[in-house]
Every structure is written in C-alpha cells, then in structure tokens.
C-alpha positions as CSV (number, residue, x, y, z in Angstrom):
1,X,107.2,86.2,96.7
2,X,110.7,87.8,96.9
3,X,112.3,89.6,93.7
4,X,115.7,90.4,92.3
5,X,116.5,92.4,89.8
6,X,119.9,92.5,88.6
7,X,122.2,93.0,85.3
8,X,122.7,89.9,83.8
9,X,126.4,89.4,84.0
10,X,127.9,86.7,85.2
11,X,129.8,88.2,87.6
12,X,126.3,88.6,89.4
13,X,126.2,85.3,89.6
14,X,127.6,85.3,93.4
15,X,124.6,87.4,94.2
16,X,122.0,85.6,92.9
17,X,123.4,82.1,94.8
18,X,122.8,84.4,97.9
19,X,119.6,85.6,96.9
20,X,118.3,82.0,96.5
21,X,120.1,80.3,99.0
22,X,118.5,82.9,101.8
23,X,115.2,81.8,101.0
24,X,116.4,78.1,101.0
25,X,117.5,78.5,104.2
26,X,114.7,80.2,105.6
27,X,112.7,77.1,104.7
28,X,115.2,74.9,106.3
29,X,115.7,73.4,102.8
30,X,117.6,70.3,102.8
31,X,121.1,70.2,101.3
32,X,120.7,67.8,98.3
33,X,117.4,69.8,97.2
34,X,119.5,73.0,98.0
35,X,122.5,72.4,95.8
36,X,120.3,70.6,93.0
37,X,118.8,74.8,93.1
38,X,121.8,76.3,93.1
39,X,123.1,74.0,90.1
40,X,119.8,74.9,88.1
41,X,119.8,78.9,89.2
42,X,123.7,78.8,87.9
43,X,122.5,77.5,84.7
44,X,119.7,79.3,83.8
45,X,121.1,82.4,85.4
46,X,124.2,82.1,83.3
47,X,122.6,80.8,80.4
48,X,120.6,84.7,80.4
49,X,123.8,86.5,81.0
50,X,125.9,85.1,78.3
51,X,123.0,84.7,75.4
52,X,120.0,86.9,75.7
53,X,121.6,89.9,75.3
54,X,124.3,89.5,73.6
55,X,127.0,91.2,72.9
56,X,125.1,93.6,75.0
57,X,123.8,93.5,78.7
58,X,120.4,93.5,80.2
59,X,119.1,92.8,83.0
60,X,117.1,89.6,84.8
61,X,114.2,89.7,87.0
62,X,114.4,86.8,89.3
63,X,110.8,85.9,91.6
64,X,110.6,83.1,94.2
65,X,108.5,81.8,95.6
66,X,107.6,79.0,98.2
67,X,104.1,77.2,99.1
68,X,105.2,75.9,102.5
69,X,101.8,73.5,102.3
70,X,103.6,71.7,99.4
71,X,107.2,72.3,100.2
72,X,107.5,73.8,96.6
73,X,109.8,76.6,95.7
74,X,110.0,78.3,92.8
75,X,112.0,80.7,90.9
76,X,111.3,82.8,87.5
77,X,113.7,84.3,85.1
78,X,112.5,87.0,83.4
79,X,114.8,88.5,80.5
80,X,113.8,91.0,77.4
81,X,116.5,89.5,75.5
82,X,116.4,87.1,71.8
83,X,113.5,85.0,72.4
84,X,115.1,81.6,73.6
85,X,113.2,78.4,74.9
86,X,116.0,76.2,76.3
87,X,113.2,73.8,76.6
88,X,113.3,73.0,73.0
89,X,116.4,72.2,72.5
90,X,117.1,67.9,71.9
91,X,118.3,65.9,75.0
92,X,121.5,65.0,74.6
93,X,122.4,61.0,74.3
94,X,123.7,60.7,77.8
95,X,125.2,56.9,77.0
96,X,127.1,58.2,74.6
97,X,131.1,59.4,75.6
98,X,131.9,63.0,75.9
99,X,133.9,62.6,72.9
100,X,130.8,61.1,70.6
101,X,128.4,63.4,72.1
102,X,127.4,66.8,70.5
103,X,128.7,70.1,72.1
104,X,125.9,71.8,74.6
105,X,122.4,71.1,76.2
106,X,124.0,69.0,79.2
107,X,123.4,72.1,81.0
108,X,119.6,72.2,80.7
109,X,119.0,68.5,80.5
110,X,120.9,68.5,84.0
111,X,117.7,71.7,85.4
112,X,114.7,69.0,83.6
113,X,116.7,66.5,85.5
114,X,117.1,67.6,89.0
115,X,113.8,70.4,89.1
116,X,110.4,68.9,89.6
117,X,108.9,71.5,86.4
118,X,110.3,73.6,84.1
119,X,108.8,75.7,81.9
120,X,109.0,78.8,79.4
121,X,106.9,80.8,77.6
122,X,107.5,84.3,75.1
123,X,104.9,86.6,76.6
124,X,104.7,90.4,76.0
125,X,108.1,90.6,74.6
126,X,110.1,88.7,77.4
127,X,111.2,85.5,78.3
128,X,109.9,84.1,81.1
129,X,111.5,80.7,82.6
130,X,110.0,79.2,85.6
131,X,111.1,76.0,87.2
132,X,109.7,74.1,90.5
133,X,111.3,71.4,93.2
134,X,109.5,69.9,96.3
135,X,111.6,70.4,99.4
C-alpha cells in the first residue's frame, strides 16, 4: 500500500492525479479504467478540499492499494473534517434536463457509477472514503 498525505487544497489536485496515475501505470492499467480513476479521485479529492474543512484547511490521507490476483485497486480518503457521507446523498434523476434537475450529486453518482465499490464510514473522528475498480 502506498500513502499520500497532503493539504487538501485544490491546487494539490495535480499531485494527487500523479500520485494515482503512477500506481496505475505500474499495473499497466488500461486507459478507460484509468481515466474512470482519475474522474473519481478528482471528485472525491476535490469534494474534501472544498467542504470538510471549510473555510479552513486540512489535510487528506490518501492509501492505495492493488491486489494484482484480482486486478482491484483501491484508494482511501481519509479527512478529520465535518462528518460527510457523500454516499447518502439522493441520486439525482439522470432523465431529467439539466435545467429540471436539482443543483449537485452528479459528481458522486458519476464515482457509484464508474467504481466497482464505494464506501464511507465515521470512525475515530475521521472520514474515511474507500472506493474499488477491477482493472
């Protein structure tokens, strides 16, 4: 398992695509699974650094992982910001028109979408956001 730790701002953002996409590459991931990641990382990640600690900073702990038996990677989110599970919030009505549709949640919907597992949990203080895709 590899870890980052790193102030959740999205100006990090840049780093933590490089952080990910090292270990994608490593695995010789292919490019639809890859950029289906990075889409999900980008949300979640940015998700963190605009919300959890708002208006102040804090930082993210971000673990992957890979079982190369199963082809599965994983990444965790760790933040000690406003408890937040993204994973409650409705799906929004995807046949409806941008226009008709409610503001938000496209984001997350997109990560259950493209990831094989998502999950979150509240544990000692801490959000913890862990999400899964066979590659």
């Amino acid at each position: 398992m590899k870890e980052l730790m790193i102030e959740a701002a999205v100006d990090r953002l840049e780093e933590v695509l490089a952080f990910v996409d090292t270990a994608l590459e490593e695995l010789d991931c292919p490019m639809k699974a890859q950029m289906q990641i990075d889409v999900a990382t980008e949300e979640i990640f940015v998700n963190v650094a605009s919300y959890a600690y708002a208006p102040g900073t804090g930082d993210v702990r971000i673990q992957i992982g890979a079982d190369p038996e199963t082809r599965t990677f994983t990444i965790t989110f760790t933040d000690s910001g406003i408890p937040y599970d993204p994973l409650q919030k409705e799906d929004p009505d995807v046949t409806l028109s941008a226009e008709k549709r409610g503001v938000g949640g496209l984001g997350i919907f997109m990560v259950k979408k493209s990831m094989d597992r998502v999950a979150y949990r509240r544990e000692n203080g801490q959000n913890i956001f862990r999400m899964e895709k066979q590659i």
